[in-house]
N, C-alpha and C positions, 0 to 999 in steps of 0.2 A: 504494500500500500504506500503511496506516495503523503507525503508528509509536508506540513505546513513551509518548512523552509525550503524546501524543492519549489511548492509551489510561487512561494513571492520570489524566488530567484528564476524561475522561467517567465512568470508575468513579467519582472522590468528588463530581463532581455528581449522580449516582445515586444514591449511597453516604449523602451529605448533603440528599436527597431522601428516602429511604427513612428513617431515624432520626428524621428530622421528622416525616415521616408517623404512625410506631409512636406518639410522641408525641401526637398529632393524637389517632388512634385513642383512645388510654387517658383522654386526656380528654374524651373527645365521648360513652365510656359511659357515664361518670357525670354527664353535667350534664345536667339539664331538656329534654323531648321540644320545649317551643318555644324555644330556642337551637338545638337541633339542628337544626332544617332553614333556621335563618339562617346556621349557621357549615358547613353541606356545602360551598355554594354558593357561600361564602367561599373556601373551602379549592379548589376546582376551579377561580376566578379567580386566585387567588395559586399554584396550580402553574405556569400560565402565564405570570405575569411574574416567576416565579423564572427561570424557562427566556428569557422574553425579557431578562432580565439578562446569565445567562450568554453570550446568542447576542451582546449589545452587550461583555460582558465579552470574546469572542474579538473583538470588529473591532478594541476598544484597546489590545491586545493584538499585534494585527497591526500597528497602527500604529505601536506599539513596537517594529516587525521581532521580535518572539514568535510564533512561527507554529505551529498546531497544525491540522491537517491533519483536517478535519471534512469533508471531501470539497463538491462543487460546491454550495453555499446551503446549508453547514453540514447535510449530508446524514446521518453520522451525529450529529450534535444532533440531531438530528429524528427520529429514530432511537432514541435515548436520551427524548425527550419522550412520544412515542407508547407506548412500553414503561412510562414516568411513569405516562402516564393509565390505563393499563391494570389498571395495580398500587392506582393512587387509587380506583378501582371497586371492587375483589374489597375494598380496604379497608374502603370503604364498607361493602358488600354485609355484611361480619363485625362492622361497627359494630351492623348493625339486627339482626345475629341475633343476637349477644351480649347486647344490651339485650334481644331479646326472652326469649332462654336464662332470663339474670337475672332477668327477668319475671314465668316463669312456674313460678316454684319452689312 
């Protein structure tokens, strides 16, 4: 059973995922169509070694005897990453329509 400090440590890495992203978002409307398709592909690299941070940030952790309970190969982290990318898409997906919305006044 997963346990209260598993779960506030996977909430503000989500938490601290998702505000970065809003961030991401508001600025990726306003700047230049060719920036834009070099900073998506940015931005879908760097979800992933934020996430491979945190998974090294749990081993040092452990090593510390800090133990938070992410189940066998950090199974919910993985869990928490996938639900990531999911959210980084639909973000996507309202960047292009927004610009396009803007567009086409």
């Amino acid at each position: 059973m997963i346990n209260m400090k598993t779960i506030a440590f996977l909430f503000i890495v989500y938490i601290v995922f998702f505000v970065l992203s809003i961030y991401f978002r508001n600025r990726m409307i306003r700047i230049k169509s060719r920036w834009l398709y070099l900073f998506i592909p940015c931005y879908l690299i760097a979800i992933y070694y934020y996430f491979e941070f945190i998974n090294q940030l749990s081993h040092f952790l452990m090593d510390k005897k800090i133990y938070l309970e992410l189940g066998h190969a950090n199974y919910y982290l993985l869990v928490i990453y996938l639900i990531s990318i999911v959210t980084a898409i639909i973000f996507i997906f309202s960047i292009f329509y927004k610009r396009k919305k803007t567009d086409g006044r």
